[in-house]
C-alpha positions as a Markdown table, in Angstrom:
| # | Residue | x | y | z |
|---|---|---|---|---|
| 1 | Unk | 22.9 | -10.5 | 44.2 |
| 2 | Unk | 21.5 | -14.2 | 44.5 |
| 3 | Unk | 21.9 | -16.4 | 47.7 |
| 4 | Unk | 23.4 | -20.3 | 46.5 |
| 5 | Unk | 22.2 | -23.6 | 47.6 |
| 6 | Unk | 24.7 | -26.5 | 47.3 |
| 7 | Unk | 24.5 | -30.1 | 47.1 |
| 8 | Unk | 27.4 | -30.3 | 49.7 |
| 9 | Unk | 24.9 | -28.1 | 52.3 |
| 10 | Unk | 27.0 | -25.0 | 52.0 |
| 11 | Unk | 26.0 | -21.6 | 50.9 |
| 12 | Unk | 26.8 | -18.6 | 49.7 |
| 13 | Unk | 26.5 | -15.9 | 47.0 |
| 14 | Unk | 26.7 | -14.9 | 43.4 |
| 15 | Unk | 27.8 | -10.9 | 43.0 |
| 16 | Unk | 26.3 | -9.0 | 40.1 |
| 17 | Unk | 26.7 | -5.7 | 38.5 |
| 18 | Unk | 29.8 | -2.8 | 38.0 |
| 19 | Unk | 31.1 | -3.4 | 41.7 |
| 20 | Unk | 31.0 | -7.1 | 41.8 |
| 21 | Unk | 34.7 | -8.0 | 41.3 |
| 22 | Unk | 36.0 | -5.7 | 43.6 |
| 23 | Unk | 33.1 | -6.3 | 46.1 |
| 24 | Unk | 34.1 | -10.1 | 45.9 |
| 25 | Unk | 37.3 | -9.8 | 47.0 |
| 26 | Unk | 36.7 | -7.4 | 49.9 |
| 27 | Unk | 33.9 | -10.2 | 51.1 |
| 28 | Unk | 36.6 | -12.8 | 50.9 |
| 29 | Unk | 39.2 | -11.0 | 53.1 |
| 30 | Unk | 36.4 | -10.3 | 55.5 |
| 31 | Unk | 35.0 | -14.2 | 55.5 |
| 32 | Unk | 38.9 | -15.4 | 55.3 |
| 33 | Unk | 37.5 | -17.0 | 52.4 |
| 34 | Unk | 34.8 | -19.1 | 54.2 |
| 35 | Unk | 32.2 | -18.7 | 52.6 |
| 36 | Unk | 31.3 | -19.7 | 48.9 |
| 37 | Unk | 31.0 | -16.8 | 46.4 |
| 38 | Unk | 30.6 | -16.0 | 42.4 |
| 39 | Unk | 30.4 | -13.5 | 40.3 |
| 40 | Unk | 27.8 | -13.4 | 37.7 |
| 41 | Unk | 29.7 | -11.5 | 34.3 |
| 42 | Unk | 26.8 | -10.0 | 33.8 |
| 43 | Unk | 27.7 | -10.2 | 29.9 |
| 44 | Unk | 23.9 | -10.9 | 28.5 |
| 45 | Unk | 23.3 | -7.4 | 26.4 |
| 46 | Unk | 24.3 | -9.3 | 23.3 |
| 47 | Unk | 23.2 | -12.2 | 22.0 |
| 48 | Unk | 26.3 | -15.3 | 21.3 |
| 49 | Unk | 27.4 | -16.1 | 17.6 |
| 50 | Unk | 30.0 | -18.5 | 15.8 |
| 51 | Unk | 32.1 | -15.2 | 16.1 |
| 52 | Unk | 31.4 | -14.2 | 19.2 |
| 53 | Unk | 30.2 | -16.7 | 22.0 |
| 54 | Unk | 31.8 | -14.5 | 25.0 |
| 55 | Unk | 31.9 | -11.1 | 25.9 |
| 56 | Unk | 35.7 | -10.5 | 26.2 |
| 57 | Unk | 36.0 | -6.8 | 26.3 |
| 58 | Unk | 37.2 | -6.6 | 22.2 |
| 59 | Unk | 34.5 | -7.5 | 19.7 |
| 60 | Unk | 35.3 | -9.0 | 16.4 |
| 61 | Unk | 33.2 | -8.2 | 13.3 |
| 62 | Unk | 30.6 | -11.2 | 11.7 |
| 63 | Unk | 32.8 | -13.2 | 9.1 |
| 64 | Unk | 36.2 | -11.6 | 10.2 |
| 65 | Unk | 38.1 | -14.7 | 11.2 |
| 66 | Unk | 40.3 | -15.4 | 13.8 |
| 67 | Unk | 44.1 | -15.0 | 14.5 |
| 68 | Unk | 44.3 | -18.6 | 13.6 |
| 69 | Unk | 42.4 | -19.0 | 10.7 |
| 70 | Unk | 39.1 | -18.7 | 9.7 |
| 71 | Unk | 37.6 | -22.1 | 10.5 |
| 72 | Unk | 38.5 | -21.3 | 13.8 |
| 73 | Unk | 35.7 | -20.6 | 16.0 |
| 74 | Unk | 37.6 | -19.8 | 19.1 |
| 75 | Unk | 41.3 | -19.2 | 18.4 |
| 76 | Unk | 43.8 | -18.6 | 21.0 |
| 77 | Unk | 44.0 | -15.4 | 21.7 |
| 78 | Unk | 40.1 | -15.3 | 22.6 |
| 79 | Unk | 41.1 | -18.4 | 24.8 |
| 80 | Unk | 43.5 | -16.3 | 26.2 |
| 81 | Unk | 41.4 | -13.0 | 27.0 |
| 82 | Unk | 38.6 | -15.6 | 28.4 |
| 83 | Unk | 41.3 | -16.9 | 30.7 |
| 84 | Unk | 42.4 | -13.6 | 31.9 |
| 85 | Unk | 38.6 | -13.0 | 32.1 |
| 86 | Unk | 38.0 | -15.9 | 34.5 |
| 87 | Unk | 41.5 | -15.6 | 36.1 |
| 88 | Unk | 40.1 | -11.8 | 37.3 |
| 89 | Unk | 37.5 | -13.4 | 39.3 |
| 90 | Unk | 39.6 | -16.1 | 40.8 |
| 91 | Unk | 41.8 | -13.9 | 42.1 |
| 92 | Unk | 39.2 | -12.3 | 44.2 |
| 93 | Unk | 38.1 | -15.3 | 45.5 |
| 94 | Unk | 35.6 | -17.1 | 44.0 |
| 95 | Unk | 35.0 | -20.4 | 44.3 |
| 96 | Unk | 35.1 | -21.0 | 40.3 |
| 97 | Unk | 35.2 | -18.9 | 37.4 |
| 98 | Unk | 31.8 | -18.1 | 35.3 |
| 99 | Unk | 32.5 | -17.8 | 31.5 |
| 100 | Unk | 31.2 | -14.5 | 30.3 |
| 101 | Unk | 28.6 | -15.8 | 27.9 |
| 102 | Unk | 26.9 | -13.5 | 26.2 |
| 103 | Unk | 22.8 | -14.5 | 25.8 |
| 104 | Unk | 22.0 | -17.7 | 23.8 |
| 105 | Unk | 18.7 | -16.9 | 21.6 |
| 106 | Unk | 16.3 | -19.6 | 21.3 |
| 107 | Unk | 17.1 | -22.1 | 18.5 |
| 108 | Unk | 20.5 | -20.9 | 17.6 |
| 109 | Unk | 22.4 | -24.3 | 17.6 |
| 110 | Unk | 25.5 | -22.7 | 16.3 |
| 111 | Unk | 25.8 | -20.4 | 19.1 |
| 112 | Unk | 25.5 | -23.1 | 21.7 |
| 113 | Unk | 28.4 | -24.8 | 19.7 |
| 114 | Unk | 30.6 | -22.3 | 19.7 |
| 115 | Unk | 29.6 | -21.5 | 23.2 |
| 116 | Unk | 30.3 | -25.3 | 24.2 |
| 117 | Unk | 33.6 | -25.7 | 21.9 |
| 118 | Unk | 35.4 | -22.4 | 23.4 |
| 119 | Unk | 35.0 | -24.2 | 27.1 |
| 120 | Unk | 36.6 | -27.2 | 26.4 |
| 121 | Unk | 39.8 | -26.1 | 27.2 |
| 122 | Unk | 39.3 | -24.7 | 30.3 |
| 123 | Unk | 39.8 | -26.1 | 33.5 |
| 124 | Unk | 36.7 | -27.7 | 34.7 |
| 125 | Unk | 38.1 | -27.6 | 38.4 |
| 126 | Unk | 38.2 | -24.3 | 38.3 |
| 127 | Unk | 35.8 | -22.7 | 35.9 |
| 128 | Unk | 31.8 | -22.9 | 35.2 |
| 129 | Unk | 30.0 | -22.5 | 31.8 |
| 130 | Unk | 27.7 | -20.2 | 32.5 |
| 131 | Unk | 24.3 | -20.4 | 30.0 |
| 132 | Unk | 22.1 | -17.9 | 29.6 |
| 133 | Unk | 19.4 | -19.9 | 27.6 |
| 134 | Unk | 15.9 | -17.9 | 26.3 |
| 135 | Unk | 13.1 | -19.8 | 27.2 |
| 136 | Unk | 12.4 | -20.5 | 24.2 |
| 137 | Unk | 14.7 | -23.5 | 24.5 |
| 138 | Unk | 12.3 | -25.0 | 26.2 |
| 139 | Unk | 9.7 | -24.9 | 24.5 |
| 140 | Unk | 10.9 | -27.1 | 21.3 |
| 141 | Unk | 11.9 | -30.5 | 22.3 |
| 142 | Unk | 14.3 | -31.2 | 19.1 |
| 143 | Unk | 16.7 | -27.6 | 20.4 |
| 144 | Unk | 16.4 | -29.2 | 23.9 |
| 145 | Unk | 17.5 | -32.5 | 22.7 |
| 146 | Unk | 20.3 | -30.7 | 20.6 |
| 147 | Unk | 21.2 | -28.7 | 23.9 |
| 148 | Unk | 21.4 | -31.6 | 26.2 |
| 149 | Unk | 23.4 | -33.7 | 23.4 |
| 150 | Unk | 25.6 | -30.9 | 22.9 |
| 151 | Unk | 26.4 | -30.4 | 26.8 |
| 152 | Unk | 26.8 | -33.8 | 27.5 |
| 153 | Unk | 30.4 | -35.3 | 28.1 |
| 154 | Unk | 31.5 | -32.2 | 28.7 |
| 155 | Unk | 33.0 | -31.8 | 32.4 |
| 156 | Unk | 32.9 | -28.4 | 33.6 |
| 157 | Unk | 29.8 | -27.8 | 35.8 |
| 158 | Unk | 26.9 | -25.8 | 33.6 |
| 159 | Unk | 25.1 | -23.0 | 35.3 |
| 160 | Unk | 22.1 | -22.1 | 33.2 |
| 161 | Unk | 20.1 | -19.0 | 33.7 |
| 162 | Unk | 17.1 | -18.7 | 31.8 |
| 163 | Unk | 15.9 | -15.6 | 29.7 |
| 164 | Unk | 12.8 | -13.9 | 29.4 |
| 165 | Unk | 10.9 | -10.8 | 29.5 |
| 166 | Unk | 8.7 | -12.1 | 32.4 |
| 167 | Unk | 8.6 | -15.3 | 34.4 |
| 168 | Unk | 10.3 | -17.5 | 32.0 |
| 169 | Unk | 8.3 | -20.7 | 33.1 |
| 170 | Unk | 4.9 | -19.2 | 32.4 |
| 171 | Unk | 4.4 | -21.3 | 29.1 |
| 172 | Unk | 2.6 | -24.8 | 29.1 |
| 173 | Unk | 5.4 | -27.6 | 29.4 |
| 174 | Unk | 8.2 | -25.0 | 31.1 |
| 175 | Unk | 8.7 | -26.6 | 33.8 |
| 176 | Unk | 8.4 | -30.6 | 32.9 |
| 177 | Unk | 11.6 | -29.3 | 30.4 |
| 178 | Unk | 13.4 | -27.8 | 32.5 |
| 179 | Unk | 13.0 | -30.5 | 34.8 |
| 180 | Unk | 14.3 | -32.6 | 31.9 |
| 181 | Unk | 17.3 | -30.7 | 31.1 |
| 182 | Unk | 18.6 | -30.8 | 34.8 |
| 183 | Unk | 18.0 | -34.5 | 34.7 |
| 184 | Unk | 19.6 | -34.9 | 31.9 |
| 185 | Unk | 22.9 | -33.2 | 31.9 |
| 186 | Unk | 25.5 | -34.1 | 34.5 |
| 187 | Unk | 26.5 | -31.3 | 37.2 |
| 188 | Unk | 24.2 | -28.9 | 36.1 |
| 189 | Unk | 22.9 | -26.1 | 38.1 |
| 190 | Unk | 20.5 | -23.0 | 37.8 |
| 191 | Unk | 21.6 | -19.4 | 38.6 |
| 192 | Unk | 19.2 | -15.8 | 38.3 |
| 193 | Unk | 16.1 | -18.0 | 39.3 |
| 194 | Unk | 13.7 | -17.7 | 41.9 |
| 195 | Unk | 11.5 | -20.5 | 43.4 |
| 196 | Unk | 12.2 | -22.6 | 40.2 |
| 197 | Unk | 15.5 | -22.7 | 42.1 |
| 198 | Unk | 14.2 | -25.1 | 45.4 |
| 199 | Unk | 12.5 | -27.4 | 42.2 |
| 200 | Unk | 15.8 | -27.5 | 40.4 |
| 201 | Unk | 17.4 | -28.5 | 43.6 |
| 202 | Unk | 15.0 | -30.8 | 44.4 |
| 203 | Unk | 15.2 | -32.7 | 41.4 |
| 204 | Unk | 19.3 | -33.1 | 40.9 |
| 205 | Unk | 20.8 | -29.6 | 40.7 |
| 206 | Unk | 24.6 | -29.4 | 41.8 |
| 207 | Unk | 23.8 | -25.7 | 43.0 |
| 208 | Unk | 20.9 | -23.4 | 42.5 |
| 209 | Unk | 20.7 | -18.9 | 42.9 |
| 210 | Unk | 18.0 | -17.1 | 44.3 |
| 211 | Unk | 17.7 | -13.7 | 43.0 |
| 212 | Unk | 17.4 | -11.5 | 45.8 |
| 213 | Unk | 15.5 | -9.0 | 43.5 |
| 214 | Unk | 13.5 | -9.3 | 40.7 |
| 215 | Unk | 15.8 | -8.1 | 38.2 |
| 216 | Unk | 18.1 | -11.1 | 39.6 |
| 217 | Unk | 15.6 | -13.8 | 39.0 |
| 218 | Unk | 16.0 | -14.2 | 35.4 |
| 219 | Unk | 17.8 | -12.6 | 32.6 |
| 220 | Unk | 16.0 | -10.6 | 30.5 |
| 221 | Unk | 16.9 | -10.7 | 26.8 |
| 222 | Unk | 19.0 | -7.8 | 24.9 |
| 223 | Unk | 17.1 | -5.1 | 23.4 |
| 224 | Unk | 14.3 | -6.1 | 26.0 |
| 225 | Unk | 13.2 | -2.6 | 27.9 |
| 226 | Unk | 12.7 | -2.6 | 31.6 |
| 227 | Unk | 9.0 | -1.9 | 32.9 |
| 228 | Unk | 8.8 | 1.9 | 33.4 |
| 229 | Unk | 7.5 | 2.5 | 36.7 |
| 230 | Unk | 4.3 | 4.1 | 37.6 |
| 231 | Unk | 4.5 | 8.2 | 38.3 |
| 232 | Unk | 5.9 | 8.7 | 41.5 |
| 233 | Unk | 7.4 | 5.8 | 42.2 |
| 234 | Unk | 11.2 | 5.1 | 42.2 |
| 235 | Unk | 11.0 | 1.4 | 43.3 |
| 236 | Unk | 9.7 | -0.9 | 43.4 |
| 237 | Unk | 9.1 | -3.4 | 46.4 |
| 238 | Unk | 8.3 | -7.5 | 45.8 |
| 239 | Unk | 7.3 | -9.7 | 48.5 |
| 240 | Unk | 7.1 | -13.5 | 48.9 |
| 241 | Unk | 3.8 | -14.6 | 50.5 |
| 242 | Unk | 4.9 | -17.4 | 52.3 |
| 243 | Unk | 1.4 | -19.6 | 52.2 |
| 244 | Unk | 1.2 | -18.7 | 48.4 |
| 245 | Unk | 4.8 | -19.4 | 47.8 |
| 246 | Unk | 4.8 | -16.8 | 45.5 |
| 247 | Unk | 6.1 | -13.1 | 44.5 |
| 248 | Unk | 3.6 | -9.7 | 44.7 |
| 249 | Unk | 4.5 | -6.3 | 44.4 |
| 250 | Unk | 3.0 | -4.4 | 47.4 |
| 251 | Unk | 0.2 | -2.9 | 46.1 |
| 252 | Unk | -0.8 | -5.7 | 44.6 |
| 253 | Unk | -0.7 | -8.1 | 47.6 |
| 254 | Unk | -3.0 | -5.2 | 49.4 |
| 255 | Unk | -5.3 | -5.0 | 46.3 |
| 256 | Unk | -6.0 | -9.1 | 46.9 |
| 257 | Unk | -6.9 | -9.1 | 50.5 |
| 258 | Unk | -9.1 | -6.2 | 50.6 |
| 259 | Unk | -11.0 | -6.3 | 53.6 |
| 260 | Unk | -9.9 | -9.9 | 54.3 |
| 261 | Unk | -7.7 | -9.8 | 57.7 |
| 262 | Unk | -4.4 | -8.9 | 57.0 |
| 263 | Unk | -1.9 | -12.1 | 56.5 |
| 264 | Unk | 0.9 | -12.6 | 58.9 |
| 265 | Unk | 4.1 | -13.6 | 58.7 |
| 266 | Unk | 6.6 | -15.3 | 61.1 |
| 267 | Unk | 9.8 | -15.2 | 59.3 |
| 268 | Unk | 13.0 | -14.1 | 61.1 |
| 269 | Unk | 12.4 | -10.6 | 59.9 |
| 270 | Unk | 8.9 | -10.1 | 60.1 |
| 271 | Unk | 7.8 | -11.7 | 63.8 |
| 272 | Unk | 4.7 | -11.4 | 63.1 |
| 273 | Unk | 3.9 | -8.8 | 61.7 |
| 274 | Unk | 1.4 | -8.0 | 58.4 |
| 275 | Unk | 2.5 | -8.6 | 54.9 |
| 276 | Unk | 0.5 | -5.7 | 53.8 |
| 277 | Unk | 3.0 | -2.8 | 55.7 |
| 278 | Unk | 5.4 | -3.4 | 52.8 |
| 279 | Unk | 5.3 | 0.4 | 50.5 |
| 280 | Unk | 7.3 | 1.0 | 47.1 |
| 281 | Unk | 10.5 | 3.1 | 48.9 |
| 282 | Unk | 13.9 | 2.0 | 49.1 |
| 283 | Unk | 13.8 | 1.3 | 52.9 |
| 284 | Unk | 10.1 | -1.2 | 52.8 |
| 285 | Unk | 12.5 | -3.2 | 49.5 |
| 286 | Unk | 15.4 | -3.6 | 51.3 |
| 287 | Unk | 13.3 | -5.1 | 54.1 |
| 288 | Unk | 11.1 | -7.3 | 51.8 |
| 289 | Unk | 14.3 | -8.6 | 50.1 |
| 290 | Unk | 15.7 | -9.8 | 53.6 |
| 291 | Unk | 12.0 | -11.5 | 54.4 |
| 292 | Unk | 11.7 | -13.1 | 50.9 |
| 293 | Unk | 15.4 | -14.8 | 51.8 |
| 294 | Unk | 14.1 | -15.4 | 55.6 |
| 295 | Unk | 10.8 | -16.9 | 54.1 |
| 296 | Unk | 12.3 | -19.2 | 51.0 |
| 297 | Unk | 15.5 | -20.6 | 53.3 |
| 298 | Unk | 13.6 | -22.8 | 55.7 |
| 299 | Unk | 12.3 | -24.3 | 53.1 |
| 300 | Unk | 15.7 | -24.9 | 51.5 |
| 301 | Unk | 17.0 | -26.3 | 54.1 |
| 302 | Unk | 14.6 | -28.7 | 54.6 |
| 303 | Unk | 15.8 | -30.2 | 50.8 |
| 304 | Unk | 19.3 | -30.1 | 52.2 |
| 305 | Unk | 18.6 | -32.3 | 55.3 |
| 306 | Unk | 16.4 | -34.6 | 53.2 |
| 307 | Unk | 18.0 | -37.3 | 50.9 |
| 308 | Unk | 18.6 | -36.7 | 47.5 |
| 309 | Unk | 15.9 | -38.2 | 45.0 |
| 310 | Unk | 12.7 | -39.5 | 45.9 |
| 311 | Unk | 12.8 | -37.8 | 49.1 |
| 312 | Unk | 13.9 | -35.0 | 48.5 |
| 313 | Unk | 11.8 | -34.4 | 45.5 |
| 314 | Unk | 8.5 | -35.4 | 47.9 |
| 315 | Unk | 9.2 | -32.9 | 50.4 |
| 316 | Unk | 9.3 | -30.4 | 48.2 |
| 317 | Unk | 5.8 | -31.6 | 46.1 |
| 318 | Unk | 4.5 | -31.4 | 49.4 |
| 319 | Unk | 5.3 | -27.9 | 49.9 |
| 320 | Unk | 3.8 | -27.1 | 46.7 |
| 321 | Unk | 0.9 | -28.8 | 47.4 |
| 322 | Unk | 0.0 | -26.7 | 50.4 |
| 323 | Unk | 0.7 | -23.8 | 48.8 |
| 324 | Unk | -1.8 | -24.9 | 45.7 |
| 325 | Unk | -4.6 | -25.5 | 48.4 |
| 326 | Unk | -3.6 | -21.8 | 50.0 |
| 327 | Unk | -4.0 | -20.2 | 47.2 |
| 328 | Unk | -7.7 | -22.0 | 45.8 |
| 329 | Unk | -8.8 | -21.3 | 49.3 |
| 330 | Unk | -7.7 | -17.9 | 49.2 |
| 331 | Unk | -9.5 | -17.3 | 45.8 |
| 332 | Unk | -12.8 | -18.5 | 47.4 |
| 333 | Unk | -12.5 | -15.7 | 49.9 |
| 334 | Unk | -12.1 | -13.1 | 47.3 |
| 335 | Unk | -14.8 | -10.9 | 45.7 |
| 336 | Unk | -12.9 | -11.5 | 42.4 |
| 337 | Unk | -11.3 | -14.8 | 42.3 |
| 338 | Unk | -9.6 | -14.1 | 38.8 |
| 339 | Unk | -8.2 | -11.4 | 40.2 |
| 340 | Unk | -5.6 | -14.2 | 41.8 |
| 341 | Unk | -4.6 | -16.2 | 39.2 |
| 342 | Unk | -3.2 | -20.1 | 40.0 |
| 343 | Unk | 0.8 | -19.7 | 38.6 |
| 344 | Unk | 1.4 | -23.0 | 36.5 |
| 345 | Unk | 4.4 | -23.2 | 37.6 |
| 346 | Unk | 3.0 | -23.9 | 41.1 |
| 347 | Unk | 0.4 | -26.5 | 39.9 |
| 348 | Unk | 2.9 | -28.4 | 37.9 |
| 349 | Unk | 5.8 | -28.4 | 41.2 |
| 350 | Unk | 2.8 | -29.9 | 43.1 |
| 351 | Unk | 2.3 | -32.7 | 40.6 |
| 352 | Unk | -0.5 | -31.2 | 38.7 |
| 353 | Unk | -0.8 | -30.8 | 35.0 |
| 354 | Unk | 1.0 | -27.6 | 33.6 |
């Protein structure tokens, strides 16, 4: 599940997973339908083609063509069963539909066409184009170019989500692109993110999504395999250090401080208490999840009640900037200062060269 951010100062949520649909609309009896909600399709085990740009439930063979022909893309019956796709999740209560895109591999110019091409007829009111983009789109300015060209004009809001095995924003020049493609292409948002969300608002997205857990914080590409987990463990619990303004698993955050005194944390959930309590069971995750959301919101909302542009995009450098002196004075504490590594994506949202 992901927590939104709107431009209009609303919030809400985007749904993931098997139980999402019917999960949606049992939230939207219960809210009366006042609150805003999504649901993520979910649809990125296989990558997009000319053939296949959406995962509609009945796959059709590379080169077979269409019921319409075979220079036909998109043909109407796949408009249709994208329709009745879309139309599923309306009828639950979502705000909008989300196209079921399946993943878009970095490069592939055709798939983003055929992706594109099989949206225009929908209703922009009512439906969202979801993109699942690898990283690697931004990481060669011509396919960024080709992306942004290919998107503009076109109406419907574009949620992007970005692929990765990792952080996808961990590569020189990440984030200055992805700063240009929000910039670049009207009502735009970014979904399955994590902090890169609040810089994405910042900076002129229609909407952002906050992954409450890793998994939800970027999509990971098909084939990829999931970490295995260490012996023993079934979970595994993340926590945002609020000074840092960054994610560490548990053991991790405890393996930093050492002996240093223990850092405390005065969210809603925590009052107080130490970061370090957090162990890899269900129960410390499900806590961690609710103080990662308690510690990241304030800051959110700050955005909200600041003008957009220059403003807003100041308030949030100067959050970053805090956090880049938090975490160089924290390395000069520690016995082993590699050991805490500077993110880039940190140094380039506080202004620094990334």
């Amino acid at each position: 599940m992901g927590t939104v951010l709107a431009a209009d100062a609303h919030d809400g949520v985007v749904l993931c997973g098997a139980a999402a649909l019917p999960t949606a609309g049992i939230l939207h009896r219960r809210t009366q339908g006042g609150r805003l909600q999504l649901v993520d399709p979910d649809t990125y085990g296989g990558n997009a083609t000319t053939e296949q740009p959406y995962q509609l439930g009945r796959d059709r063979g590379p080169g077979q063509e269409s019921l319409f022909g075979q220079d036909s893309l998109f043909g109407e019956d796949e408009l249709s069963l994208l329709r009745t796709t879309l139309n599923a999740q309306l009828h639950r209560g979502t705000v909008a539909g989300l196209t079921p895109t399946r993943y878009i591999a970095g490069g592939d110019r055709d798939a983003v066409s055929a992706v594109v091409e099989g949206a225009r007829d929908l209703d922009p009111d009512r439906n969202i184009l979801t993109l699942p983009l690898d990283y690697k789109w931004l990481r060669v300015p011509d396919d960024l170019d080709h992306l942004i060209t290919a998107l503009t004009g076109l109406p419907h809001v574009k949620a992007v989500a970005l692929g990765a095995a990792m952080n996808p924003l961990t590569t020189r020049g990440a984030v200055a692109a992805l700063r240009h493609l929000i910039k670049s292409v009207d009502r735009i948002a970014l979904i399955r993110t994590d902090l890169a969300g609040l810089d994405a608002y910042a900076h002129g997205a229609l909407f952002v999504s906050i992954g409450m857990q890793t998994s939800m914080r970027h999509v990971s590409p098909p084939g990829s395999v999931p970490p295995r987990l260490p012996e023993g463990r079934n979970v595994t619990t993340v926590v945002l250090h609020p000074q840092l303004m960054d994610y560490f698993k548990a053991d991790r955050l405890r393996e930093h401080y050492g002996r240093l005194p223990s850092p405390l944390c005065h969210c809603a959930v925590c009052h107080g208490r130490s970061l370090l309590r957090f162990e890899h069971c269900a129960s410390d995750r499900e806590e961690a999840n609710r103080h990662n959301i308690a510690t990241w919101w304030p800051w959110a909302d700050e955005l909200q009640r600041t003008a957009p542009g220059a403003a807003r995009r100041n308030a949030w450098q100067q959050l970053c900037r805090d956090a880049l002196v938090a975490v160089q004075d924290l390395r000069e504490e520690l016995a082993n200062p590699g050991a805490l590594e500077t993110p880039r994506w940190l140094t380039a949202w506080a202004g620094e060269s990334a």
